[in-house]
N, C-alpha and C positions, 0 to 999 in steps of 0.2 A: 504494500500500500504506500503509495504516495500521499502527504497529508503537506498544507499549509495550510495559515490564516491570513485574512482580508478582512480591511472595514468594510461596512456598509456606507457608502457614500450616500449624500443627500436625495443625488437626482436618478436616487434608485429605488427612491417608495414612494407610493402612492398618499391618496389626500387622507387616506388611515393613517399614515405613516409606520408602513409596512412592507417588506422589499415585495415591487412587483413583480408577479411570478414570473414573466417574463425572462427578468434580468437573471434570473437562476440557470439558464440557456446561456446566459454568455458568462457567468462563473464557470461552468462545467466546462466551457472552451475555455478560461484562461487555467483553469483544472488541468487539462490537456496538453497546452502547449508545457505547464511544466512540467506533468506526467513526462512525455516526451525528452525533455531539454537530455538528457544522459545521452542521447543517438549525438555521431560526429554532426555537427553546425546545428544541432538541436532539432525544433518542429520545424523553425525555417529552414534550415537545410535543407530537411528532408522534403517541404515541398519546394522551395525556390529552386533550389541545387541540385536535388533527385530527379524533383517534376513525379515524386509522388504523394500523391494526397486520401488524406481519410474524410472521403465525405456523411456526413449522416444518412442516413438510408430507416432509421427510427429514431424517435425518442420516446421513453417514459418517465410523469414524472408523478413523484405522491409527497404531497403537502400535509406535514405532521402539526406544527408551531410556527408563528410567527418571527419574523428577524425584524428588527425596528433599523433604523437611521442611529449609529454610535455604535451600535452593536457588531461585532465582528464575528465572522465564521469561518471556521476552519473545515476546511472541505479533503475530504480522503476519496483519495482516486484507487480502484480495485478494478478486476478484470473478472466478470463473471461468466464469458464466452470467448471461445477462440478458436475460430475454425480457418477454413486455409485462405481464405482471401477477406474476412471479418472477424469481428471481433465488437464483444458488448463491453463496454467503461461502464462503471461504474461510481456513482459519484454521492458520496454521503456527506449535507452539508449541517454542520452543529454548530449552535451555538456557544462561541467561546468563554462566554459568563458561568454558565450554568451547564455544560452537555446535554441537551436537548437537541435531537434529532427538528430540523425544521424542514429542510427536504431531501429525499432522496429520488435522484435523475438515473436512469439506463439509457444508454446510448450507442446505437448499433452502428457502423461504420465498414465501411469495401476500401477494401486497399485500392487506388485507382494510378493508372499511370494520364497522368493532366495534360500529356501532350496529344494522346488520342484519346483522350477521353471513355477510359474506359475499366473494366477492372480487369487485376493481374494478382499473379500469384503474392504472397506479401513476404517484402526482404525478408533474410532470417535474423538481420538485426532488431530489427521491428517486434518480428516473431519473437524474439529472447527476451525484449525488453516487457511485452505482455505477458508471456508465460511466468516472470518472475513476478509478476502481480493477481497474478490466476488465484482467485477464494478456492479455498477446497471445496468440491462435492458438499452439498448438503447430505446430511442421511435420509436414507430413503425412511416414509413413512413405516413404523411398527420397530424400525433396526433397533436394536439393542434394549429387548424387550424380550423378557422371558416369560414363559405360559404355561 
């Protein structure tokens, strides 16, 4: 897992004064680009320099608690899918006052090569760099239950 924290900036809540859900979409990409940074020239590298890109192809996302405007959240980046040319992020973002769960985002992405636009198999650095963040297996319903 990858984990940092970030304020919540003003002109990122609503007249609630509560971060718009919206903006939890582009936490989740500044999530990403440093998930990422460990590849050589980092996420920009990888797309300016490689010309390959991880586009979204899904997102999910479930709203637990509120994040106000002062309040800061630290967001952990996981990988709960990873197959040969995607892979699901995972993004769990808490509040750093109290650890309270405020949202958690899934985020599915295709490895794409940007100059034809299209998908390809995904580097094996890429591949390394999610595999080392890969959540184990849940257990299966009933596992470790004796009768």
């Amino acid at each position: 897992m990858v984990s940092f924290e970030r304020p919540i900036r003003f002109e990122e809540v609503d007249a609630a004064g509560i971060v718009f859900f919206a903006h939890h979409l582009a936490y989740a990409h500044e999530a990403m680009d440093r998930f990422f940074a460990p590849l050589d020239g980092g996420y920009a590298g990888l797309i300016l320099g490689r010309r390959i890109g991880l586009p979204a192809v899904r997102v999910e996302a479930d709203y637990a608690a509120p994040a106000r405007y002062g309040e800061a959240l630290r967001i952990e980046t996981s990988v709960v899918h990873l197959g040969g040319r995607s892979a699901t992020l995972r993004y769990r973002m808490i509040r750093a006052h109290d650890g309270v769960l405020s949202a958690d985002l899934r985020h599915t992405v295709v490895t794409t090569d940007l100059v034809r636009l299209a998908s390809v198999p995904m580097p094996e650095d890429v591949r390394a760099l999610l595999r080392a963040h890969l959540e184990p297996d849940p257990a299966p319903a009933g596992a470790g239950r004796s009768g």
